[in-house]
Gaussian input, Z-matrix of N, CA and C with variables (Angstrom, degrees):
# hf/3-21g

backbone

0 1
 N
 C     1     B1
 C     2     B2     1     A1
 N     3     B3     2     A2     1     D1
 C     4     B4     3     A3     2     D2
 C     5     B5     4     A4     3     D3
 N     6     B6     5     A5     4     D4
 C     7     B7     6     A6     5     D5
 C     8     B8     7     A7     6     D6
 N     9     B9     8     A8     7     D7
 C    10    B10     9     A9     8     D8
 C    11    B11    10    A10     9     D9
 N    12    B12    11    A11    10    D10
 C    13    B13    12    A12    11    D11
 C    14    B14    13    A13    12    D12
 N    15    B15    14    A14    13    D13
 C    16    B16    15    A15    14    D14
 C    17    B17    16    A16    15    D15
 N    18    B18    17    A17    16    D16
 C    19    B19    18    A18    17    D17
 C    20    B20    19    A19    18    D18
 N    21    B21    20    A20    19    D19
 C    22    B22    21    A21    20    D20
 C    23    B23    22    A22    21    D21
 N    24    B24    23    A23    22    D22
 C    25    B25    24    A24    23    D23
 C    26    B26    25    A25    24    D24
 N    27    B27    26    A26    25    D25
 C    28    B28    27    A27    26    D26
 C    29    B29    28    A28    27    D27
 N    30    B30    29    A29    28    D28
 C    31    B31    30    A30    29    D29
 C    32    B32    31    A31    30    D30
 N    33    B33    32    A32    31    D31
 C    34    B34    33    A33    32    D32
 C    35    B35    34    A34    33    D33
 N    36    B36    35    A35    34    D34
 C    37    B37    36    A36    35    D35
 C    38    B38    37    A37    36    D36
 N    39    B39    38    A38    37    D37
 C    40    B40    39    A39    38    D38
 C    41    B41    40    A40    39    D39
 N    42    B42    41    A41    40    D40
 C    43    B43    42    A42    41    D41
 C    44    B44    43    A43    42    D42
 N    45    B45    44    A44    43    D43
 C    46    B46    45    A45    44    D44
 C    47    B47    46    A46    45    D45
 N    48    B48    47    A47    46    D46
 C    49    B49    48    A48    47    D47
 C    50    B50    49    A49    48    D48
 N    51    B51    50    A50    49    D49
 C    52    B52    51    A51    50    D50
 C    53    B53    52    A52    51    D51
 N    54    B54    53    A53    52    D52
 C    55    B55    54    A54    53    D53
 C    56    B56    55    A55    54    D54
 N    57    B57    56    A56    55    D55
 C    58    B58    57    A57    56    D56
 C    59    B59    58    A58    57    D57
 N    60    B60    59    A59    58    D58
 C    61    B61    60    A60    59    D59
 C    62    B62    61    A61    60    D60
 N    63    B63    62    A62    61    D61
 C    64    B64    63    A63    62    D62
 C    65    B65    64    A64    63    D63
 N    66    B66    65    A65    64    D64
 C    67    B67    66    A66    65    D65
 C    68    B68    67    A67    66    D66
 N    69    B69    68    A68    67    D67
 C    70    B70    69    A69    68    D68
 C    71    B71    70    A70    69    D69
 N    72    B72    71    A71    70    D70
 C    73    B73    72    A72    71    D71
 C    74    B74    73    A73    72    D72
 N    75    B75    74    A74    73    D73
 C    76    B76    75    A75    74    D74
 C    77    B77    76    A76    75    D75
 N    78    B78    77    A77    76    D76
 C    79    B79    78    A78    77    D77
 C    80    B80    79    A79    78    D78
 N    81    B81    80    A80    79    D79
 C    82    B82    81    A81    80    D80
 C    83    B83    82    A82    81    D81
 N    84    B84    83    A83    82    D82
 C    85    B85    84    A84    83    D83
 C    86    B86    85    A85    84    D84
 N    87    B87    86    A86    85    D85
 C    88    B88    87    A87    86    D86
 C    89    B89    88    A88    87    D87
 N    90    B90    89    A89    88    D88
 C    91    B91    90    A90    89    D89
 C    92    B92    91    A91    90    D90
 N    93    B93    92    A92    91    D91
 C    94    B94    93    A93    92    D92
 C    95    B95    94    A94    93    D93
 N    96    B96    95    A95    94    D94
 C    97    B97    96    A96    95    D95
 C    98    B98    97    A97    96    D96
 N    99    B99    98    A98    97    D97
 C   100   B100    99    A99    98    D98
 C   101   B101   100   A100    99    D99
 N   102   B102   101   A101   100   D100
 C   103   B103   102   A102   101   D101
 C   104   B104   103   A103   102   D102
 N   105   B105   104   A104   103   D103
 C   106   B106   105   A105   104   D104
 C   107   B107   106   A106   105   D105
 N   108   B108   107   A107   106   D106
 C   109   B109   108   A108   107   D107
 C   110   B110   109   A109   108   D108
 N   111   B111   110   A110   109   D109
 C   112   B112   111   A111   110   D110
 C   113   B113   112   A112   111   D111
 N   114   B114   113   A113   112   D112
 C   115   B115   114   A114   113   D113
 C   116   B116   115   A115   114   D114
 N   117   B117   116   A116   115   D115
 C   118   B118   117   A117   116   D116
 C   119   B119   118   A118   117   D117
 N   120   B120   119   A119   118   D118
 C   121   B121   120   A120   119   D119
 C   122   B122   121   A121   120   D120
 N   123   B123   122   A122   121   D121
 C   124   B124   123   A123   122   D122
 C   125   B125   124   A124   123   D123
 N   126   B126   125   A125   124   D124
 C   127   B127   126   A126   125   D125
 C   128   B128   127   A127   126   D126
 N   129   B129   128   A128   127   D127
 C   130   B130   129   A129   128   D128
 C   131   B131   130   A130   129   D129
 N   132   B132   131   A131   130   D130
 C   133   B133   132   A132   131   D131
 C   134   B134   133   A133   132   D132
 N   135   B135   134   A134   133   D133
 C   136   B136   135   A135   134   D134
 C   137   B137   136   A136   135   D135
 N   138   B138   137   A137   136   D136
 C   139   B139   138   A138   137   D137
 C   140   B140   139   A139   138   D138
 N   141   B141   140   A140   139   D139
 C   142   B142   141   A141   140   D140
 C   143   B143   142   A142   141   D141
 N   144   B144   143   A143   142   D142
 C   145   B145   144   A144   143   D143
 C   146   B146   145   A145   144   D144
 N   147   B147   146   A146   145   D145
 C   148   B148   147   A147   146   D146
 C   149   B149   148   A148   147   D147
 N   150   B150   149   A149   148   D148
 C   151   B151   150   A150   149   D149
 C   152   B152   151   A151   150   D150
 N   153   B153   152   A152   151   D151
 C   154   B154   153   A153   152   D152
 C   155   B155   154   A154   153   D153
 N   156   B156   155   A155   154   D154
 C   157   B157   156   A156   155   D155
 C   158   B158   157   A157   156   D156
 N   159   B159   158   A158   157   D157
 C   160   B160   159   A159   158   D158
 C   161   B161   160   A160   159   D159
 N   162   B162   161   A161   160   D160
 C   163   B163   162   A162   161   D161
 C   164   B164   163   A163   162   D162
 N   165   B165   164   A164   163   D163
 C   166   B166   165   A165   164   D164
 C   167   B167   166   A166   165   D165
 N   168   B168   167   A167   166   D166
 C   169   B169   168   A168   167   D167
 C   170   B170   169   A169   168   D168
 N   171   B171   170   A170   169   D169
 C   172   B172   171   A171   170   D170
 C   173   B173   172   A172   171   D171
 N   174   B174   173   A173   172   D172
 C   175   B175   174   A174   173   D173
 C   176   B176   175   A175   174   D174
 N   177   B177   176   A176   175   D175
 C   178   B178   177   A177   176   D176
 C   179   B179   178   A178   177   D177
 N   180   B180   179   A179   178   D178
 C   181   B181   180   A180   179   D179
 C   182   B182   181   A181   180   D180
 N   183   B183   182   A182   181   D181
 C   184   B184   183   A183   182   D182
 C   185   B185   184   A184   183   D183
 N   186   B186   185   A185   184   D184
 C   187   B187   186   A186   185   D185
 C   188   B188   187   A187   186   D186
 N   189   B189   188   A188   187   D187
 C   190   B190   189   A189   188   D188
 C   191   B191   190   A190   189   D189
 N   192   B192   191   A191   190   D190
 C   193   B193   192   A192   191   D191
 C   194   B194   193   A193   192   D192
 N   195   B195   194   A194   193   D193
 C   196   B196   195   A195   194   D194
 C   197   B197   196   A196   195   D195
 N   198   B198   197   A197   196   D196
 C   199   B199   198   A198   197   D197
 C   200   B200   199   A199   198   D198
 N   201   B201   200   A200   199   D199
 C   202   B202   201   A201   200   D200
 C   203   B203   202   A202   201   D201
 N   204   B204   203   A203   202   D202
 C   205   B205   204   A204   203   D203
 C   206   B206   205   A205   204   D204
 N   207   B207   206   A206   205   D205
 C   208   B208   207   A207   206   D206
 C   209   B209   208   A208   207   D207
 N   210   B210   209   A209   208   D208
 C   211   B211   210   A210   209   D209
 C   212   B212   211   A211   210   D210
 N   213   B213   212   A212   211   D211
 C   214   B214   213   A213   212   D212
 C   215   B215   214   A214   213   D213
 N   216   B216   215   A215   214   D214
 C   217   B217   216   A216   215   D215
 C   218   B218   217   A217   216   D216
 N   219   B219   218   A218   217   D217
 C   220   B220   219   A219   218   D218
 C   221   B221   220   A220   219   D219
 N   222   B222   221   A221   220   D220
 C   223   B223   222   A222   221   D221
 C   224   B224   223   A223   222   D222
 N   225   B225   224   A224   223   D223
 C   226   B226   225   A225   224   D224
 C   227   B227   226   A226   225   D225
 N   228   B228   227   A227   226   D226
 C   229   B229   228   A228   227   D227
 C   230   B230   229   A229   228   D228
 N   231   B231   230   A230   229   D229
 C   232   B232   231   A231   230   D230
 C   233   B233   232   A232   231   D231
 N   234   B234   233   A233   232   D232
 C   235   B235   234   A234   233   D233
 C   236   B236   235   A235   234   D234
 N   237   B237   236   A236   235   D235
 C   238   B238   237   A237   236   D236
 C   239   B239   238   A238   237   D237
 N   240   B240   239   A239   238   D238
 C   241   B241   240   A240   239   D239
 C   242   B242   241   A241   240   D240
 N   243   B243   242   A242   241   D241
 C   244   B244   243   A243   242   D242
 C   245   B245   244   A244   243   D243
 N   246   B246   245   A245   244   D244
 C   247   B247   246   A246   245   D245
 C   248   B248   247   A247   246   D246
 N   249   B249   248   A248   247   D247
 C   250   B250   249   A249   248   D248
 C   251   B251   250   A250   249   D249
 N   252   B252   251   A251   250   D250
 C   253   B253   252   A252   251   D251
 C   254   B254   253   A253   252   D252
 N   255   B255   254   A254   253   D253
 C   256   B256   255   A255   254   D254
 C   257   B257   256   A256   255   D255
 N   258   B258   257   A257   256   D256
 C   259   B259   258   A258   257   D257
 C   260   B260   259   A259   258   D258
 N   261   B261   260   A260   259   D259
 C   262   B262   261   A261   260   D260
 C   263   B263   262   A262   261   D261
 N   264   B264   263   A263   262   D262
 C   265   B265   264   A264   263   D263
 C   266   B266   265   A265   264   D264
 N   267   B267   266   A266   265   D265
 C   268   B268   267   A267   266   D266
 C   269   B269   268   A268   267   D267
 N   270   B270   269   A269   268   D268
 C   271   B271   270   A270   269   D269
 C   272   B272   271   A271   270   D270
 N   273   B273   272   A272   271   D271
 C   274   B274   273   A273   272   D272
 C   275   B275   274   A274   273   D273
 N   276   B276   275   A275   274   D274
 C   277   B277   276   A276   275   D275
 C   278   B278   277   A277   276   D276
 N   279   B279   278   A278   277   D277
 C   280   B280   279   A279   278   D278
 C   281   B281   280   A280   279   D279
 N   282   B282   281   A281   280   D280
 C   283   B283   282   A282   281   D281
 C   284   B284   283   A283   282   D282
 N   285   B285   284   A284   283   D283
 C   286   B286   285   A285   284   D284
 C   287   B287   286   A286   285   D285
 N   288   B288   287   A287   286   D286
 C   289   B289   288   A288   287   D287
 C   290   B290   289   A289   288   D288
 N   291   B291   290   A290   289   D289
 C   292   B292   291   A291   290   D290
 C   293   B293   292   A292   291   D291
 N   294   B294   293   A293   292   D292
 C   295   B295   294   A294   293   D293
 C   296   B296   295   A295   294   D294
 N   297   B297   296   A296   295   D295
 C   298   B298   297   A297   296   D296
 C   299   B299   298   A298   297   D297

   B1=1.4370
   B2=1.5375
   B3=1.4999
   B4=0.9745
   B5=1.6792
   B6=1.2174
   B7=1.1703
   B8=1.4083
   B9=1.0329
   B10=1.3903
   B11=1.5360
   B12=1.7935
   B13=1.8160
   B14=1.6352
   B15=1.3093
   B16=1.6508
   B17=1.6178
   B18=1.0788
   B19=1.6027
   B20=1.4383
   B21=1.7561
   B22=1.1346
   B23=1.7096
   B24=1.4671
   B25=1.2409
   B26=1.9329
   B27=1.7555
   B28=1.9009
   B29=1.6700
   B30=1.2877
   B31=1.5576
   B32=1.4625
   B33=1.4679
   B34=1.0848
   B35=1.8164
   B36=1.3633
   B37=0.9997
   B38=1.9270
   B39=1.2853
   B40=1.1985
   B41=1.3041
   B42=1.5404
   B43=1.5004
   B44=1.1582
   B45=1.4981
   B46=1.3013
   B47=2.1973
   B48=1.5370
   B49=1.1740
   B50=1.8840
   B51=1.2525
   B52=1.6736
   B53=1.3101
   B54=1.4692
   B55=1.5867
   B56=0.7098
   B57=1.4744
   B58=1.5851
   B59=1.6523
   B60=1.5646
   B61=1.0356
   B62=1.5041
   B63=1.6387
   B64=1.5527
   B65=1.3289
   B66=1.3353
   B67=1.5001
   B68=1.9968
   B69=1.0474
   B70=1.0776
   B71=1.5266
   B72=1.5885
   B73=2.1211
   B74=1.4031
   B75=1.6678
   B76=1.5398
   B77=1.9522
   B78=1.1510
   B79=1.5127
   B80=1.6709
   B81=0.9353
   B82=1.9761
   B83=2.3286
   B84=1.4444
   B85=1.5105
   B86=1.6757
   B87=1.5614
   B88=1.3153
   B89=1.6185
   B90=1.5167
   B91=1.5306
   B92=1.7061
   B93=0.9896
   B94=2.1133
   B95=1.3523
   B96=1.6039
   B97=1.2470
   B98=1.8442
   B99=1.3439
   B100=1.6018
   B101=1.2593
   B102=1.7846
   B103=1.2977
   B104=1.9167
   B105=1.5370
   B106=1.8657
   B107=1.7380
   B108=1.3485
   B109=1.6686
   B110=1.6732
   B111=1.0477
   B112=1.7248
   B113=1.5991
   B114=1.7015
   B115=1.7039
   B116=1.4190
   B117=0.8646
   B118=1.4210
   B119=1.5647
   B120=1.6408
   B121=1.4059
   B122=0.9339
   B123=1.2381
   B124=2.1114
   B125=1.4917
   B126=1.3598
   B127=1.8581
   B128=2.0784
   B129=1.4749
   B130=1.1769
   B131=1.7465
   B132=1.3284
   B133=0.7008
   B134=1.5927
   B135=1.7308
   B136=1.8161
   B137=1.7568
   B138=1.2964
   B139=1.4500
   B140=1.7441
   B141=0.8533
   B142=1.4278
   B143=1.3861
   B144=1.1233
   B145=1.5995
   B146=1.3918
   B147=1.1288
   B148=1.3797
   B149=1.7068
   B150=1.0896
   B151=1.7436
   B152=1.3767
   B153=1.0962
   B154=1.3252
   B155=1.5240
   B156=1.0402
   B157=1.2019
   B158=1.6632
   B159=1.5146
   B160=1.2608
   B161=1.5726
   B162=1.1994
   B163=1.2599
   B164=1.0823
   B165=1.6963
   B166=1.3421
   B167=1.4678
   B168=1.6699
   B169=1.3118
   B170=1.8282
   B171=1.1449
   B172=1.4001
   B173=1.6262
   B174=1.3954
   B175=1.3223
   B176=1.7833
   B177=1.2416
   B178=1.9023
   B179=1.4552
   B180=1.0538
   B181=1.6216
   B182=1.6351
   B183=1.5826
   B184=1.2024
   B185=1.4799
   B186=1.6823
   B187=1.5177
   B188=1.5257
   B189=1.4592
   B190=1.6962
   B191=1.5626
   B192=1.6661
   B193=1.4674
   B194=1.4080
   B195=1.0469
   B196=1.7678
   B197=1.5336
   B198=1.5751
   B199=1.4862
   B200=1.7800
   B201=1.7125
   B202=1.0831
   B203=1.3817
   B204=1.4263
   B205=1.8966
   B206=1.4516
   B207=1.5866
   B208=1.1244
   B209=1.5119
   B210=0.9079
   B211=1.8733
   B212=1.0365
   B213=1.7947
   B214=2.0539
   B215=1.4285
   B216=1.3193
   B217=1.4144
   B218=1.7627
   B219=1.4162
   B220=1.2643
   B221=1.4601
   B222=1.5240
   B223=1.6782
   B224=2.0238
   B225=1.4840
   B226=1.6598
   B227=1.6301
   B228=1.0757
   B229=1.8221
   B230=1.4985
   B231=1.3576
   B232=1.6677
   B233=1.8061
   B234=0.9670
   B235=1.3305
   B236=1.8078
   B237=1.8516
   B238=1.3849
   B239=1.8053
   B240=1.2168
   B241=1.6147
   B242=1.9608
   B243=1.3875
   B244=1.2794
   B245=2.1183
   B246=1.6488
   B247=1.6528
   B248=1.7591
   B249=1.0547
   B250=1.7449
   B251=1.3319
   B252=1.5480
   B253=1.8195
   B254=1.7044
   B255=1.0796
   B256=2.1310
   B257=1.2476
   B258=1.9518
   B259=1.1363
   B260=1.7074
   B261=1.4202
   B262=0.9490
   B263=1.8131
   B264=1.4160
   B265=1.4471
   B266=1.6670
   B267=1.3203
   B268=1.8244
   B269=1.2499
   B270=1.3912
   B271=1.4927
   B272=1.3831
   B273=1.2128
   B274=1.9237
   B275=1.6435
   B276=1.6852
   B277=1.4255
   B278=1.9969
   B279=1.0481
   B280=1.5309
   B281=1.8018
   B282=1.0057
   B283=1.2640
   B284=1.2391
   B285=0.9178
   B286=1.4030
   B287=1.8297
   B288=1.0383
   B289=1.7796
   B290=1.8157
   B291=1.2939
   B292=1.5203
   B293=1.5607
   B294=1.0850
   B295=1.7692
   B296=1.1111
   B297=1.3819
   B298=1.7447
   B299=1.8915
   A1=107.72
   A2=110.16
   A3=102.93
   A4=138.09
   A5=146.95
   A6=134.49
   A7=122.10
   A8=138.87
   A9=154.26
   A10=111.66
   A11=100.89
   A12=85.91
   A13=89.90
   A14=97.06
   A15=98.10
   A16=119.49
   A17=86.39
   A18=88.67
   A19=127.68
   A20=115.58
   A21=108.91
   A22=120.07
   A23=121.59
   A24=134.92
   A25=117.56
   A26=84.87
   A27=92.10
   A28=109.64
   A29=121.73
   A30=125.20
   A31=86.31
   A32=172.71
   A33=136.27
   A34=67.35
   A35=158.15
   A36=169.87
   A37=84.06
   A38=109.51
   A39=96.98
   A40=124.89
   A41=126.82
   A42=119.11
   A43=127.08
   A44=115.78
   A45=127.91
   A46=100.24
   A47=78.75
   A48=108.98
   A49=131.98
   A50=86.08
   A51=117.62
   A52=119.47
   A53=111.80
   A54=117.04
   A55=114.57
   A56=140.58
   A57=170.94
   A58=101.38
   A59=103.44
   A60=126.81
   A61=89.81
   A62=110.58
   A63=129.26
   A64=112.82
   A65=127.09
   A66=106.85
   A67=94.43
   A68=128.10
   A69=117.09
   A70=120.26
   A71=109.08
   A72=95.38
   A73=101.06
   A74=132.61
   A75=95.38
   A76=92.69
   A77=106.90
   A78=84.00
   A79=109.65
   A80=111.34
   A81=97.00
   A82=79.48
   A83=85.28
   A84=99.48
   A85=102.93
   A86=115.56
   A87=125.58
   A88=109.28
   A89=100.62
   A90=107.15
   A91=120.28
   A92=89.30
   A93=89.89
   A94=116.54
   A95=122.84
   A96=144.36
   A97=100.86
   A98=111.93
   A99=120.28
   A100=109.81
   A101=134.16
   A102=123.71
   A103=103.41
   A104=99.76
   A105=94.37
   A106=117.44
   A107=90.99
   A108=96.27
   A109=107.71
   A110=112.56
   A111=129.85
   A112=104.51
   A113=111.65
   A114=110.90
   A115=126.52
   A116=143.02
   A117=159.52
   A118=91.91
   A119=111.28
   A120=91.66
   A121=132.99
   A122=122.03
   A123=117.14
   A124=97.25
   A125=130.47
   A126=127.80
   A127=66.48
   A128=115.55
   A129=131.13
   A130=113.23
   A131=121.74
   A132=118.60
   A133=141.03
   A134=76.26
   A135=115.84
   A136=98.55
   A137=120.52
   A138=126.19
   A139=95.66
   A140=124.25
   A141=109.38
   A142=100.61
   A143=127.31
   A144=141.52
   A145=109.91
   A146=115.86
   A147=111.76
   A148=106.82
   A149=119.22
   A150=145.75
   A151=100.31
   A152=149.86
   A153=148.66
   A154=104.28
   A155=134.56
   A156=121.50
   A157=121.40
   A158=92.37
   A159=108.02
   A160=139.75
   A161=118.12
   A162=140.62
   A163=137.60
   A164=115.54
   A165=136.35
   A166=111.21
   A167=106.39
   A168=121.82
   A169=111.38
   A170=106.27
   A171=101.42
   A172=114.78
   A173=108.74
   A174=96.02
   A175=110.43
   A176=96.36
   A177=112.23
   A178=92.08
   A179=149.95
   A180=160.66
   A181=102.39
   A182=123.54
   A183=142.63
   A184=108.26
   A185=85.13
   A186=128.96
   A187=137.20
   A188=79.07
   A189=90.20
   A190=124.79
   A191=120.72
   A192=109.42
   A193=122.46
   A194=110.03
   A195=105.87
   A196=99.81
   A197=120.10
   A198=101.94
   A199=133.04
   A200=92.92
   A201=99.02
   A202=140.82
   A203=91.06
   A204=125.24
   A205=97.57
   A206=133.90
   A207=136.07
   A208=106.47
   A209=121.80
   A210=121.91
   A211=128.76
   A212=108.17
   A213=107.03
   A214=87.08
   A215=144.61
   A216=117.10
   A217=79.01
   A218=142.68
   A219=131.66
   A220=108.11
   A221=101.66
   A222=114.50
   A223=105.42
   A224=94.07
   A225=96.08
   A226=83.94
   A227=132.73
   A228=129.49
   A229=114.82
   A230=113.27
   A231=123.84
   A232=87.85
   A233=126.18
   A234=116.46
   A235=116.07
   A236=92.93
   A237=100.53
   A238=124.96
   A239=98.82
   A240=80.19
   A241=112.10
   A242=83.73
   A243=100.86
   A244=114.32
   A245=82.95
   A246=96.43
   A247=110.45
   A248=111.08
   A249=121.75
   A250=91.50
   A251=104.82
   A252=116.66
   A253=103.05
   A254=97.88
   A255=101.00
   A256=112.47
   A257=89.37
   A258=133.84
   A259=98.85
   A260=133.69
   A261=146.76
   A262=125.71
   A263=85.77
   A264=121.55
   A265=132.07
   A266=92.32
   A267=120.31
   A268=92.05
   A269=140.16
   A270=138.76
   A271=89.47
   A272=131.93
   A273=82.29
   A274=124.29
   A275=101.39
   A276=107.48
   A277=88.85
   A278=117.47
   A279=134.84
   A280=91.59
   A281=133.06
   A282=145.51
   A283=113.08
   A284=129.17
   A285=140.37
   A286=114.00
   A287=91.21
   A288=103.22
   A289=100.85
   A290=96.96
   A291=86.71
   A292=101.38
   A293=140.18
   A294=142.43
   A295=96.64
   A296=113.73
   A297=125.15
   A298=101.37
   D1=118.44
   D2=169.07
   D3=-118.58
   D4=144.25
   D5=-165.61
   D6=-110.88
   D7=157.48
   D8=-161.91
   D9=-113.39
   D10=119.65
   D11=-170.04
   D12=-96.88
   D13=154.38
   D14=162.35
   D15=-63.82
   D16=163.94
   D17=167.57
   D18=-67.28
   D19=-45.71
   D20=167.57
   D21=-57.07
   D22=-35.88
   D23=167.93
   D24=-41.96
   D25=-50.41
   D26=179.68
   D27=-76.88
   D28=-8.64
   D29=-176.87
   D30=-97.91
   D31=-40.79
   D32=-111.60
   D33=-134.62
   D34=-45.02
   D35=81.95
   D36=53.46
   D37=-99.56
   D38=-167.19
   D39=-61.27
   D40=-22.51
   D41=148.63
   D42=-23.15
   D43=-50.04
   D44=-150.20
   D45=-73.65
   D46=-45.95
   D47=173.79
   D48=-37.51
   D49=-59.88
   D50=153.14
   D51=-53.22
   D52=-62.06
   D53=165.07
   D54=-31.20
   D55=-74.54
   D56=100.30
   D57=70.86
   D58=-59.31
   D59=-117.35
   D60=-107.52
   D61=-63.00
   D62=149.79
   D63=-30.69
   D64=-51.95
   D65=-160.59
   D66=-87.08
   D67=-33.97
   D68=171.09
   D69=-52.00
   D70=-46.95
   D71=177.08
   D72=-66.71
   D73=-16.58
   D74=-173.77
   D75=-104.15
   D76=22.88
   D77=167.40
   D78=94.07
   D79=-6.34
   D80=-157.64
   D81=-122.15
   D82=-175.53
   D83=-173.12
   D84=-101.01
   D85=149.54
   D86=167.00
   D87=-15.71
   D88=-66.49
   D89=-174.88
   D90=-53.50
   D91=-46.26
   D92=176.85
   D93=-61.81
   D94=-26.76
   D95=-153.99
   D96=-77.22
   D97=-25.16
   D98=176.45
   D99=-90.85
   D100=-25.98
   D101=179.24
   D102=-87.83
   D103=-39.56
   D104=160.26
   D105=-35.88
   D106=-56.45
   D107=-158.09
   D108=-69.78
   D109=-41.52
   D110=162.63
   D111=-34.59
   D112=-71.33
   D113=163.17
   D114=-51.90
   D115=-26.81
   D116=167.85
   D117=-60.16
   D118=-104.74
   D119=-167.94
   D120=-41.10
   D121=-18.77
   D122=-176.12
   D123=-79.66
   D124=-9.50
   D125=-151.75
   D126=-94.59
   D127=-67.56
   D128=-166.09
   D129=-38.60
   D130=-38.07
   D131=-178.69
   D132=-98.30
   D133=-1.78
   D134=176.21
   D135=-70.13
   D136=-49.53
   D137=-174.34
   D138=-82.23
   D139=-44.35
   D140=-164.69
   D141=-54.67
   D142=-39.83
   D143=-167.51
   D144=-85.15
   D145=-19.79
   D146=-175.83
   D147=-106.29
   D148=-22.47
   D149=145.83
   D150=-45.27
   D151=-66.54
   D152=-176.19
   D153=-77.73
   D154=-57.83
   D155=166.93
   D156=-19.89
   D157=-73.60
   D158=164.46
   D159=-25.64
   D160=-54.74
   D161=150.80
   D162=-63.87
   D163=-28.69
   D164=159.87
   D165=79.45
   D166=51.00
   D167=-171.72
   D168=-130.81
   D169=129.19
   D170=-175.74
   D171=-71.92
   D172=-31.78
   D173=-164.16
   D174=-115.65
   D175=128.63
   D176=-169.42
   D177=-37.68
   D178=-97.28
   D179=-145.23
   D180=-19.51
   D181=-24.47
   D182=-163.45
   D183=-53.07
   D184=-58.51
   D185=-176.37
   D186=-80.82
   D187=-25.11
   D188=178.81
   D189=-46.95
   D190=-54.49
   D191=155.51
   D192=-30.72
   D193=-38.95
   D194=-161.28
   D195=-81.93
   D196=-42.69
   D197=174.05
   D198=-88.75
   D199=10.83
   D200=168.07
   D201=-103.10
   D202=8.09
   D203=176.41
   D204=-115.40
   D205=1.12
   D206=158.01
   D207=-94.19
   D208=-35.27
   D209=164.73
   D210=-78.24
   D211=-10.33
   D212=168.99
   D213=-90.65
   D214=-33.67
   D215=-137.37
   D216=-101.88
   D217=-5.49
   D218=170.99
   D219=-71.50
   D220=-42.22
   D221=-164.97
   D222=-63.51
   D223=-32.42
   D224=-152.49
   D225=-92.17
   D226=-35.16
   D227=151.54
   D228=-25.43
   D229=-75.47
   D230=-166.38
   D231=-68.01
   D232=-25.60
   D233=-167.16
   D234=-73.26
   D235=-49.27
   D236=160.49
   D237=-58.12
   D238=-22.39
   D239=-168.92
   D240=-99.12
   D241=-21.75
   D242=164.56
   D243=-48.59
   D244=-53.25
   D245=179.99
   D246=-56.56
   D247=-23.62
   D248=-155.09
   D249=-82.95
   D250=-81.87
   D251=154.73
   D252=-1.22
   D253=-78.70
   D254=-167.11
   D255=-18.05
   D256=-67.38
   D257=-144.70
   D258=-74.04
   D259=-31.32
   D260=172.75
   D261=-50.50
   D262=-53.85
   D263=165.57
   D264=-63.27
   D265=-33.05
   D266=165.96
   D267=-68.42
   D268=-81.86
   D269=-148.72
   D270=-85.70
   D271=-27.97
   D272=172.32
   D273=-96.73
   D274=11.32
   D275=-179.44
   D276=-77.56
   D277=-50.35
   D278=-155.60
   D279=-71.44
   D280=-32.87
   D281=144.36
   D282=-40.53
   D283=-101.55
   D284=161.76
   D285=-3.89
   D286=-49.78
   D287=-174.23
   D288=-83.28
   D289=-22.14
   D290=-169.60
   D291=-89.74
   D292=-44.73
   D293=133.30
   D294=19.02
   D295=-75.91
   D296=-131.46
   D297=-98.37

């Protein structure tokens, strides 16, 4: 016997999924992953608003380039140092081994 999920059923399914998935690359559990994301959008929506302010434009779409070349050059930041970090850790593991 087989059953048929709905669609809303197969979307909330792969949410979960995603969740899942998210809270594992940053490390923390499903559950923490909703009070993160809660801080996030309010941080997100602190600049969007203050971005328009700025510019003296009511409507976000104005702005959106500008905070979205403010979110690669954050992303490609954490990304580099993240990489350095690794890379840090590589040579003194390979170090380490070469010691011994």
């Amino acid at each position: 016997m087989s059953t048929t999920l709905s669609e809303a059923e197969r979307a909330r399914r792969q949410r979960l999924v995603l969740d899942g998935r998210t809270a594992s690359a940053l490390g923390i559990t499903t559950q923490a992953l909703g009070p993160l994301r809660a801080g996030t959008i309010k941080t997100l929506t602190t600049m969007i608003h203050a971005a328009m302010d700025e510019h003296g434009v009511d409507d976000p779409i104005a702005v959106l380039p500008e905070i979205l070349a403010r979110l690669q050059e954050i992303a490609i930041g954490e990304a580099r140092t993240a990489a350095k970090v690794a890379a840090r850790e590589e040579v003194q593991r390979l170090l380490r081994k070469a010691m011994t």
